[in-house]
PAZAPA-4460 file (N, C-alpha, C; in steps of 0.05 Angstrom, whole numbers, plus 32768, in hexadecimal, padded with zeros to 4 digits):
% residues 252
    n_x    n_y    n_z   ca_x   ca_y   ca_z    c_x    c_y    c_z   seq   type   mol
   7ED1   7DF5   7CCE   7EDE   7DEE   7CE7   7ED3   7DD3   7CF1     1      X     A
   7EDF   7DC2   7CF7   7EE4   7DA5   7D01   7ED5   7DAC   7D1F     2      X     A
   7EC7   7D94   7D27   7EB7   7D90   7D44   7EDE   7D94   7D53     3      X     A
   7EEA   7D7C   7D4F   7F00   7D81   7D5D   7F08   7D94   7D61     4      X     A
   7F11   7DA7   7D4E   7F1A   7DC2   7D47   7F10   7DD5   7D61     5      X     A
   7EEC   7DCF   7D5E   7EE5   7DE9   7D69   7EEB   7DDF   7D8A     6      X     A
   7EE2   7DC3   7D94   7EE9   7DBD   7DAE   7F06   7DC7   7DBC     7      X     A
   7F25   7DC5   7DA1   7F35   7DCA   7DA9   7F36   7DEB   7DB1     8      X     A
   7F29   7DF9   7DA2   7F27   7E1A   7DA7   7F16   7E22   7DC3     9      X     A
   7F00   7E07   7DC6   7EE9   7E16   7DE4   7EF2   7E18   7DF9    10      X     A
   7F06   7DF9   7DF5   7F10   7DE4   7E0D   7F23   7E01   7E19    11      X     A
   7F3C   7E03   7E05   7F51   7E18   7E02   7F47   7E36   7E17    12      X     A
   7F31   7E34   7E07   7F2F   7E58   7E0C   7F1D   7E59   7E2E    13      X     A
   7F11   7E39   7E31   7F03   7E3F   7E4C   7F1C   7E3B   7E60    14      X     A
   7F34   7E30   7E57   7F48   7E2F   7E6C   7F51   7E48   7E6F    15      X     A
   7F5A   7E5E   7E5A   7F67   7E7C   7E58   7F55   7E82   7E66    16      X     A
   7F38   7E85   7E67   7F24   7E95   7E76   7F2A   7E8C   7E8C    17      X     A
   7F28   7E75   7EA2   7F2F   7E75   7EBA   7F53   7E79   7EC2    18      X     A
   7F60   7E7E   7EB2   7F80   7E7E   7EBC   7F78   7EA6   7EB6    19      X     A
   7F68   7EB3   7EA7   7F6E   7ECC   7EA7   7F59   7ED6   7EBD    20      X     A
   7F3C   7EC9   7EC2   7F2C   7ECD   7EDF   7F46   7ED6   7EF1    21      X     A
   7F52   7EB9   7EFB   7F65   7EBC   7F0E   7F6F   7ED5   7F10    22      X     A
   7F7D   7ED6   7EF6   7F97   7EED   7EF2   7F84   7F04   7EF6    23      X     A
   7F6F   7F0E   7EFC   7F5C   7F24   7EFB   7F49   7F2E   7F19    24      X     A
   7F52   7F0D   7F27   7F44   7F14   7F43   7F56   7EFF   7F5B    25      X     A
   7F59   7EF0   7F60   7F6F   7EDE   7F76   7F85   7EF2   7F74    26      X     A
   7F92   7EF0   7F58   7FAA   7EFB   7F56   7FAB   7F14   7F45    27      X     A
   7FAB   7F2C   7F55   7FA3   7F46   7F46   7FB8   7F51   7F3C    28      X     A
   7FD6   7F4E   7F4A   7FEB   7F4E   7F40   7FFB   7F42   7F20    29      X     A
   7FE5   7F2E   7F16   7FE3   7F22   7EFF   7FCE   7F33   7EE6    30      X     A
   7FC6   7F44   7EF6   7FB5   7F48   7EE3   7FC4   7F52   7EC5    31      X     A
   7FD8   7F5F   7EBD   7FE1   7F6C   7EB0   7FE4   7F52   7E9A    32      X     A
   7FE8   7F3F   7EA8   7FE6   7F21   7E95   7FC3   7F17   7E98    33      X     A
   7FBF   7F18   7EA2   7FA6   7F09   7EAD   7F8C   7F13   7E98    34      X     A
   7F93   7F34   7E9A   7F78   7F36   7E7B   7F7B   7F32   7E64    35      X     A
   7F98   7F35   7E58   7F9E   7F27   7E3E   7F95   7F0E   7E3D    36      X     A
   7F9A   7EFA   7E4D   7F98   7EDE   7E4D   7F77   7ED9   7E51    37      X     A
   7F6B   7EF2   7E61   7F49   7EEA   7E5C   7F3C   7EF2   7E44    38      X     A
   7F47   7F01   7E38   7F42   7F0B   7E1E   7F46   7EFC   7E06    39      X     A
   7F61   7EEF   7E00   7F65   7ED5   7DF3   7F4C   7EBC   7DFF    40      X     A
   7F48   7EBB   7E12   7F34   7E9E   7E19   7F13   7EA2   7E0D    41      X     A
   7F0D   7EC5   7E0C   7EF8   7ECC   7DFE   7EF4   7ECD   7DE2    42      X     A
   7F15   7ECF   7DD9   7F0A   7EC6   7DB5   7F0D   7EAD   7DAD    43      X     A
   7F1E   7EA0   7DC4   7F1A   7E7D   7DBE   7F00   7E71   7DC1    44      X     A
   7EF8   7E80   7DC8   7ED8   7E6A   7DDC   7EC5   7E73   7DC5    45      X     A
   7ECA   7E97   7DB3   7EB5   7E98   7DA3   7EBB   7E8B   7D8D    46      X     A
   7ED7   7E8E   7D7F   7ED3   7E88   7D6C   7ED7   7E6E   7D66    47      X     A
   7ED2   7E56   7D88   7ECA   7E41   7D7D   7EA9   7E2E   7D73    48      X     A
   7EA6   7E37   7D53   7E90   7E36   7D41   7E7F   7E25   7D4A    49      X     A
   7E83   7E0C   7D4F   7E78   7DF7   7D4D   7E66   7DF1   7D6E    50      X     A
   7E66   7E0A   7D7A   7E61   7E07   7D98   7E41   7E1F   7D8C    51      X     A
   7E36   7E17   7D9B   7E1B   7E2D   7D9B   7E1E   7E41   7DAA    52      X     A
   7E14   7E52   7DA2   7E15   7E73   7DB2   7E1A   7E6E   7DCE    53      X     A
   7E02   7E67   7DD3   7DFE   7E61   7DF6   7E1B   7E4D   7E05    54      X     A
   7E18   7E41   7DF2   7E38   7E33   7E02   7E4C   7E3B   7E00    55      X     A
   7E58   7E57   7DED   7E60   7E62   7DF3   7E61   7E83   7E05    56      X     A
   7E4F   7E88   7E02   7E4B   7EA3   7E17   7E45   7EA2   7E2E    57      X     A
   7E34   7E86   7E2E   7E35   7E7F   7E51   7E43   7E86   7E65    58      X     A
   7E5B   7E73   7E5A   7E77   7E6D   7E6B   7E8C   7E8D   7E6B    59      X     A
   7E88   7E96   7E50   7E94   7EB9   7E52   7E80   7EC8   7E60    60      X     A
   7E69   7ECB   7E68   7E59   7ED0   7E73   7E66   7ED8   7E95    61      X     A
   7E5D   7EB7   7EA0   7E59   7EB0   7EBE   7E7D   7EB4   7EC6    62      X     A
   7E98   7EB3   7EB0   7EAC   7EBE   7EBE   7EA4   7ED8   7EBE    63      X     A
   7E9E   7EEC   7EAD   7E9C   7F0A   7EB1   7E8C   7F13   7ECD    64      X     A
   7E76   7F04   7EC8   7E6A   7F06   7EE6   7E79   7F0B   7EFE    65      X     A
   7E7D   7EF3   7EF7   7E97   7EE6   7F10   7EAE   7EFF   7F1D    66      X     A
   7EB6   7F0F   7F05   7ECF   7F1D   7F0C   7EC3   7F3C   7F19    67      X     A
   7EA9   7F47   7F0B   7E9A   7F64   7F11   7E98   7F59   7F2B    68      X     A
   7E8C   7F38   7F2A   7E7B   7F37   7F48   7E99   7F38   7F5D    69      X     A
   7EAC   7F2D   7F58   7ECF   7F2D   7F67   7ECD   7F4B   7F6B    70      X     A
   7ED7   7F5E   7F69   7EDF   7F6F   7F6B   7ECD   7F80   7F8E    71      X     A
   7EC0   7F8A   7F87   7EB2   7F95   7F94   7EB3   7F82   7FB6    72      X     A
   7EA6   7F76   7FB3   7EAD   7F5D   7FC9   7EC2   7F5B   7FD4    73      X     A
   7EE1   7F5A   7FC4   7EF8   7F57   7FCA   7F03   7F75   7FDB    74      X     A
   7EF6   7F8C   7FD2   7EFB   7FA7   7FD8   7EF2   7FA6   7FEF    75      X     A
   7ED7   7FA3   7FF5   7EC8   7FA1   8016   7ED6   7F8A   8023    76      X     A
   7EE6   7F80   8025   7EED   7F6E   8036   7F06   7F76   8039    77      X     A
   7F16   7F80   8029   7F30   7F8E   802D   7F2B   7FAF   8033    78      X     A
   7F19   7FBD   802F   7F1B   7FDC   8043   7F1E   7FD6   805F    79      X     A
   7F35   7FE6   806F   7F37   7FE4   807D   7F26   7FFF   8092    80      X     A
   7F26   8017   8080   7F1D   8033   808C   7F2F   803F   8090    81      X     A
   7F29   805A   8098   7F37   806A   809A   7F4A   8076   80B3    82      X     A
   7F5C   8080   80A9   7F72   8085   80BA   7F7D   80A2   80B4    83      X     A
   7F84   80AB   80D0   7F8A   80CD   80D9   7F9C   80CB   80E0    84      X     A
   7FC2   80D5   80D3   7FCF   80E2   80DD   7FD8   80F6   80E5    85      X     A
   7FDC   8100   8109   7FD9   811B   810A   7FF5   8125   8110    86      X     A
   8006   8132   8108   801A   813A   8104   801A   815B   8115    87      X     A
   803A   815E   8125   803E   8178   8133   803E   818F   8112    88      X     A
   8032   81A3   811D   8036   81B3   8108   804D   81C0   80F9    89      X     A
   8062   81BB   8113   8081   81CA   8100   8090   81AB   80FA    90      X     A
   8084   8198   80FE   8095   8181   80FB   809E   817E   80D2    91      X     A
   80B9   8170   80D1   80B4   8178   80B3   80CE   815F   80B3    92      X     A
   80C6   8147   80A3   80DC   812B   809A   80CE   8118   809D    93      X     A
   80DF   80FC   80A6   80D8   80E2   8095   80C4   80DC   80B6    94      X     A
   80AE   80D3   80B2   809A   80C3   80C2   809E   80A5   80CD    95      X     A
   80A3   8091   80E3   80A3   807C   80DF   808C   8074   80FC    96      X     A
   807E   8062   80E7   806D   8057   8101   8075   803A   8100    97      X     A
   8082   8032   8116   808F   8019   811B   807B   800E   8124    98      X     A
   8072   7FF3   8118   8067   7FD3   812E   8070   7FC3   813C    99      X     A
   8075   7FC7   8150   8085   7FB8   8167   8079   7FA8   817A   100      X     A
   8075   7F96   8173   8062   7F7F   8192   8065   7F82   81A6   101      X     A
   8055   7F85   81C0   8060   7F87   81D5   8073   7FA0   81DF   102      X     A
   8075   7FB3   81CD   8088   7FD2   81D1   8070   7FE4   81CD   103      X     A
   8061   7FEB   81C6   8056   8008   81B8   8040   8008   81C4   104      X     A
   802E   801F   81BD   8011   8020   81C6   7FFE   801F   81B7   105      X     A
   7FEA   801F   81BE   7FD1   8018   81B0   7FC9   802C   8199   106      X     A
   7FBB   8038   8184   7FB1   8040   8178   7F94   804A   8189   107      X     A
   7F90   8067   817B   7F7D   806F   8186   7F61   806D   8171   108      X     A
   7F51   805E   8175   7F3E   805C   8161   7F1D   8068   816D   109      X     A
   7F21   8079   8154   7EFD   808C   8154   7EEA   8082   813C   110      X     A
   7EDC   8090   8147   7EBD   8082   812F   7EC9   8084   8117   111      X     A
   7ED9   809E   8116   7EEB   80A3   80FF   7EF7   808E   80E8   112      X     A
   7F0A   8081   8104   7F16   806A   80EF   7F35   8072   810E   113      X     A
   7F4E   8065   80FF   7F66   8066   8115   7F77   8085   810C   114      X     A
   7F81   808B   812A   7F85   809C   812A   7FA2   80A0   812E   115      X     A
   7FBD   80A6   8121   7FD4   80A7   8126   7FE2   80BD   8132   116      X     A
   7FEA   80C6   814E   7FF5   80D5   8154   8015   80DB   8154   117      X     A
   8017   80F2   8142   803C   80DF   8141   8047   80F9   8151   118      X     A
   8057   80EB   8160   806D   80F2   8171   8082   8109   8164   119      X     A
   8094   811D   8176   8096   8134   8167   80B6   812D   815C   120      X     A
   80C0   810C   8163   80D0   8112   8152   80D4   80F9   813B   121      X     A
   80B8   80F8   8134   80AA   80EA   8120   80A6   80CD   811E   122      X     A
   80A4   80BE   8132   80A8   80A2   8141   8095   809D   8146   123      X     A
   8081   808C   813E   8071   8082   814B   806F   8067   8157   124      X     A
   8072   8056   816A   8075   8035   816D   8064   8028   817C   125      X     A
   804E   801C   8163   8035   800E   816F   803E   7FF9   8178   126      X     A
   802A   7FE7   8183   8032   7FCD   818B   801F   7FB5   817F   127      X     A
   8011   7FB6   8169   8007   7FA9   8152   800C   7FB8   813D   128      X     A
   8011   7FA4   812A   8013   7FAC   8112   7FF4   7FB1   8107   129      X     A
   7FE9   7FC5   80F4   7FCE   7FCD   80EA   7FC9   7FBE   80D1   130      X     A
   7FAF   7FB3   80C5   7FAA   7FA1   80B4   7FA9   7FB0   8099   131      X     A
   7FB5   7FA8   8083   7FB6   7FAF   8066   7F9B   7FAA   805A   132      X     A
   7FA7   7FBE   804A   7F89   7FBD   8034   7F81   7FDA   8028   133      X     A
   7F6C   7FDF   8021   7F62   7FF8   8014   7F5D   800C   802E   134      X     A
   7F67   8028   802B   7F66   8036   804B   7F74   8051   803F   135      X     A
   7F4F   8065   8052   7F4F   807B   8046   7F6C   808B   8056   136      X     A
   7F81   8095   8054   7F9B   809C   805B   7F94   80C0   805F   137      X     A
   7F8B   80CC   8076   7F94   80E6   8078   7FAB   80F0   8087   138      X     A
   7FB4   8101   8081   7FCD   8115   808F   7FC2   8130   809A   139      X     A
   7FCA   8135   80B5   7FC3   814D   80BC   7FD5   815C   80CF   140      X     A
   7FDF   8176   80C5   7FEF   817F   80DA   7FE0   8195   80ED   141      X     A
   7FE6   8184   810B   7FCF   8190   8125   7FE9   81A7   8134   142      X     A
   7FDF   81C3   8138   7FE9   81DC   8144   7FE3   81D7   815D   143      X     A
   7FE9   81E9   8175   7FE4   81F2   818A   7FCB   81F1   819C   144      X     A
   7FBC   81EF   8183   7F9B   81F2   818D   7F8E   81E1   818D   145      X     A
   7F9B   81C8   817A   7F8F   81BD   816E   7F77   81BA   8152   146      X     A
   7F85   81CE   8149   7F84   81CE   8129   7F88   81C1   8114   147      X     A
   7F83   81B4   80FF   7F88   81A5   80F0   7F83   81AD   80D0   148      X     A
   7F9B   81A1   80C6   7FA1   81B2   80A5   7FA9   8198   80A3   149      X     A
   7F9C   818F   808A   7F99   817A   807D   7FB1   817D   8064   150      X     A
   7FBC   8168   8060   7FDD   816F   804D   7FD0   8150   803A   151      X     A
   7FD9   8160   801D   7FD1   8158   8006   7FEA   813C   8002   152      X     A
   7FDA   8121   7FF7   7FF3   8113   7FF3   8001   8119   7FD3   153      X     A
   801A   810E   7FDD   8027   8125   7FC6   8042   8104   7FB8   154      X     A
   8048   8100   7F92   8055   80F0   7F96   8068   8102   7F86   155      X     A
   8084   80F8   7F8B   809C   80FC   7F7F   80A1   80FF   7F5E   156      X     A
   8089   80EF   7F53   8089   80EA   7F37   8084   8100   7F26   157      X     A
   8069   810D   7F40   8061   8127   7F2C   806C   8140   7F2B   158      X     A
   808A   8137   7F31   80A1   8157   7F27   80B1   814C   7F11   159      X     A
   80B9   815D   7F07   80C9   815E   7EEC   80EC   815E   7EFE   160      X     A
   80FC   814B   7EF2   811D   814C   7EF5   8127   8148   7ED9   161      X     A
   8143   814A   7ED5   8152   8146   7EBB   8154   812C   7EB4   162      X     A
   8149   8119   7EC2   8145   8102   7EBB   812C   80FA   7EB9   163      X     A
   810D   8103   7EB8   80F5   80FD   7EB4   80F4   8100   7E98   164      X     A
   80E7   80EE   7E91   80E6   80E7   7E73   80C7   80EF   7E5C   165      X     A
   80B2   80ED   7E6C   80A0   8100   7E68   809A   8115   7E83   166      X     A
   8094   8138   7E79   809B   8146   7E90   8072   8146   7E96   167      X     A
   807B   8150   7EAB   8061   814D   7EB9   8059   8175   7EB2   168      X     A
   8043   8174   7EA0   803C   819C   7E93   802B   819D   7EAF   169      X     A
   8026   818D   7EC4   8019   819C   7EDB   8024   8197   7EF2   170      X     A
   8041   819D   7EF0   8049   8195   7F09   804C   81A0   7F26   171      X     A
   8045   8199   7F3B   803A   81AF   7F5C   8053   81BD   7F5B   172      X     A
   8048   81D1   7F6C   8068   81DF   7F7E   807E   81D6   7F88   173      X     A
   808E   81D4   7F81   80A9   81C6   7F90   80AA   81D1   7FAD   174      X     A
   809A   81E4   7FBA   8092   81F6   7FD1   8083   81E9   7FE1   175      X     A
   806C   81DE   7FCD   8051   81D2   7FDD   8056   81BD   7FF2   176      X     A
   804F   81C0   8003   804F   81AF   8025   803A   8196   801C   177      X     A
   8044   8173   8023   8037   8168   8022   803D   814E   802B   178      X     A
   8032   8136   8029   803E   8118   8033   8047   810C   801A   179      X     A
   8068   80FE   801D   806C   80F5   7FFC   8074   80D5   800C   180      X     A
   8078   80C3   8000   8076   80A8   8005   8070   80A1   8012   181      X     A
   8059   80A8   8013   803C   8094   8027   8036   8082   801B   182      X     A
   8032   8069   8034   8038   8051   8029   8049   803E   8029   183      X     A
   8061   804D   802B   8074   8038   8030   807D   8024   8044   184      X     A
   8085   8013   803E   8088   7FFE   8056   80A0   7FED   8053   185      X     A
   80A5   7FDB   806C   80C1   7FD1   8065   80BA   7FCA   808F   186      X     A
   80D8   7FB9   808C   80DD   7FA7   809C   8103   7FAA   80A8   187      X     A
   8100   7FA1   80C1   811B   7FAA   80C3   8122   7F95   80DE   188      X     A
   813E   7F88   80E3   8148   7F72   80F0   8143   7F5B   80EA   189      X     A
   8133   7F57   80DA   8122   7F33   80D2   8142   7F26   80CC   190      X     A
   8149   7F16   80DD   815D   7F02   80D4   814D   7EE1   80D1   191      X     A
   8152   7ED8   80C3   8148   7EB9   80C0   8166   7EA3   80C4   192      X     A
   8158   7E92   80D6   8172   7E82   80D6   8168   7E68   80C6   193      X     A
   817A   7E4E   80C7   8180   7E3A   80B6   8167   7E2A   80B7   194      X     A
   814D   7E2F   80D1   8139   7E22   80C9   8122   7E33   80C1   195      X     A
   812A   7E49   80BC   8117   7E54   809F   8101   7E67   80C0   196      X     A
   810D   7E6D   80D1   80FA   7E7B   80F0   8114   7E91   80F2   197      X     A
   8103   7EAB   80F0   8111   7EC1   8103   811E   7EC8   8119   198      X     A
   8133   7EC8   811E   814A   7EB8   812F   814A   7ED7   813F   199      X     A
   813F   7EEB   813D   8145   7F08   8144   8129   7F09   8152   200      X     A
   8113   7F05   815C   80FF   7F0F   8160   80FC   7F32   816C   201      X     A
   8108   7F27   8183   8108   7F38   8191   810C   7F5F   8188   202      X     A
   8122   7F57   8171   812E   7F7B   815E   811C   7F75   814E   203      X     A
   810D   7F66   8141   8101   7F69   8127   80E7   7F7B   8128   204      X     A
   80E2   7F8E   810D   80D3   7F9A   8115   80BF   7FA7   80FA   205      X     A
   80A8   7FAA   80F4   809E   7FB2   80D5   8098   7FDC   80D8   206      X     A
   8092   7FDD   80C1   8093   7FFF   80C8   808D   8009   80AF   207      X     A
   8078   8021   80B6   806F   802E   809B   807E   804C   80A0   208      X     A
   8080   8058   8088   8086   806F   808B   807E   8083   8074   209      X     A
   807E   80A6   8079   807F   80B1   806A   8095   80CE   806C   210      X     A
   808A   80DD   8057   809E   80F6   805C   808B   810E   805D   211      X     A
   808A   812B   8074   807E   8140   8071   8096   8149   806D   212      X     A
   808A   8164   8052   809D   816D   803D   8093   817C   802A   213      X     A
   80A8   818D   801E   80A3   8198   800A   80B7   8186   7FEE   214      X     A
   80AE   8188   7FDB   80BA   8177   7FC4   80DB   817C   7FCA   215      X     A
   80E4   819A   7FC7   8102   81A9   7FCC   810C   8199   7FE2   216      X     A
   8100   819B   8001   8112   8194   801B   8110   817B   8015   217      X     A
   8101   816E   800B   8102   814A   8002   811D   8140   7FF9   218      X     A
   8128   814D   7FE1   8135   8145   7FD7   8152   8156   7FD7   219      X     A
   8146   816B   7FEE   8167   8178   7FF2   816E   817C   800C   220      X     A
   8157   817C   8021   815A   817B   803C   815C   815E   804E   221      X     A
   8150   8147   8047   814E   8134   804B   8162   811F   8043   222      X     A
   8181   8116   8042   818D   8116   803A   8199   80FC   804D   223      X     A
   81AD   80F4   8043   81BA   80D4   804D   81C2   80DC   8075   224      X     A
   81CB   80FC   807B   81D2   8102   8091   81B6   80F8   80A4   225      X     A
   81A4   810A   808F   8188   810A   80A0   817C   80E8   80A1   226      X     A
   817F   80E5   8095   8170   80C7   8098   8184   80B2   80A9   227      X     A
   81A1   80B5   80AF   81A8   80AA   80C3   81AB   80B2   80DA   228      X     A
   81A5   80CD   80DC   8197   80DB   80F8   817D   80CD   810B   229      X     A
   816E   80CE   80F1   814F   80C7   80F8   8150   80A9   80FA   230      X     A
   815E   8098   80ED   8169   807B   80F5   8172   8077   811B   231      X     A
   817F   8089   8114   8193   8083   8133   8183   808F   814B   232      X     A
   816E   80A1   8148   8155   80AB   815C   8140   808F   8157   233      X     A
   813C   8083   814C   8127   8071   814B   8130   8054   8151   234      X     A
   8150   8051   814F   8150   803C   815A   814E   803A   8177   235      X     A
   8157   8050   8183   815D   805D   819C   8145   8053   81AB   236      X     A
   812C   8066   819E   8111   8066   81A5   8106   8051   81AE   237      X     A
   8110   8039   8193   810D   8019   8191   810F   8012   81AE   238      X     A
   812A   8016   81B8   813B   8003   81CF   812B   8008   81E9   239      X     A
   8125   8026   81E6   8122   8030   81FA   80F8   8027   8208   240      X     A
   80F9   8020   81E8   80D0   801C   81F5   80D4   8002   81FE   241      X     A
   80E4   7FE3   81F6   80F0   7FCA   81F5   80EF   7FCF   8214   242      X     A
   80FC   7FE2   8218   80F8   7FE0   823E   80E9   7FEF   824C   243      X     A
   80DF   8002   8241   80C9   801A   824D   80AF   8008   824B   244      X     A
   80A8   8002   8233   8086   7FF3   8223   8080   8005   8221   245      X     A
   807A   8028   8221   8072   802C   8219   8086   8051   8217   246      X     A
   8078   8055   81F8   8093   8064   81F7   8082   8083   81ED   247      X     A
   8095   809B   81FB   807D   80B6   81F5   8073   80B9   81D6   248      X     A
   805D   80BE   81E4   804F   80C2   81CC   803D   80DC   81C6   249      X     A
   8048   80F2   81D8   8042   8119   81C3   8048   811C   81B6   250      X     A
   803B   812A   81A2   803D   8139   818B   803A   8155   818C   251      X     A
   8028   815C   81AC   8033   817B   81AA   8046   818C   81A9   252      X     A
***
């Protein structure tokens, strides 16, 4: 192997190593490209011959560092903690906790972490939106007494239909009571006009939601009627806190 040769392989493979770094920590969404591409920059850098050990393992070295040391760091700065939704006990469909500026109320926060009380006809409308990131998510449905039964999160994937292509040999109860699309989020009124600024402020509004459920009423009780029911109570709710500020908030 030629001095040139091996320069062209070190040069090469120290660039893959910082374009696959990247793809492995800035951009974690890359990763699926990002470790192939760090993996290629590690056989370029070794098997360029003409470089001595040390100049090459150095540099594969201090990125590896680099990425164990990324992670962890990146995690503590994005936990946000934990969070308690407490749910009426016979309550049973789709969840929305609306962020509304200047409409909703505060969050109740304990040593715990924040505390979500949702309303009995499943509406909740803060008036900050809550910060993303890693966040321990519980569900609890609170009785009469104030009792609390903790409900298992539950996803859609892990039942078998005539269209699932590998079947799931452990799949829950189609019975079992639980929270299924937690997590979800989405946005609703954002109009943009011709200078690229939200021309709607005022309706615009962000919102997470989920569903308490059994797998069955999910997908046979919860239906296009029901969800433009629960549309047309929440926009309602909307209008009505817009002029109240602050809008009920029992769950007993």
């Amino acid at each position: 192997m030629t001095d040139k040769t091996s320069n062209i392989l070190y040069y090469s493979g120290l660039i893959l190593l910082t374009i696959g770094v990247f793809g492995l920590t800035f951009a974690a969404f890359f990763a699926i490209i990002g470790l192939p591409v760090f993996i290629i920059g590690v056989i370029l850098v070794l098997v360029s011959l003409k470089k001595t050990w040390k100049q090459r393992l150095i540099p594969i070295g201090i990125f590896l560092v680099g990425i164990i040391a990324f992670w962890p760091i990146w995690i503590g700065i994005n936990t946000i903690g934990s969070e308690a939704f407490l749910i009426s006990n016979n309550y049973r469909g789709r969840v929305n906790i609306i962020y509304k500026k200047d409409c909703g109320i505060q969050l109740e926060k304990t040593k715990e972490g924040l505390i979500y009380k949702i309303p009995n006809d499943g509406i909740l409308i803060l008036d900050k939106e809550q910060k993303y990131g890693f966040i321990d998510h519980k569900y609890y449905l609170v009785d009469q007494n104030g009792n609390q039964t903790e409900l298992p999160k539950m996803d859609v994937r892990d039942f078998n239909e005539e269209w699932t292509l590998e079947k799931n040999l452990n799949e829950p109860p189609r019975d079992k009571l639980g929270v299924f699309h937690w997590g979800r989020t989405g946005s609703i009124g954002k109009m943009i006009d011709e200078n690229g600024e939200v021309s709607n402020k005022d309706d615009f509004y962000t919102f997470s939601e989920f569903y308490v459920s059994t797998y069955s009423d999910l997908i046979e009780k919860f239906d296009f009627k029901y969800e433009q029911k629960f549309d047309s109570i929440r926009d309602n709710k909307i209008e009505k806190c817009k002029i109240n500020t602050v809008p009920n908030n029992s769950y007993e």
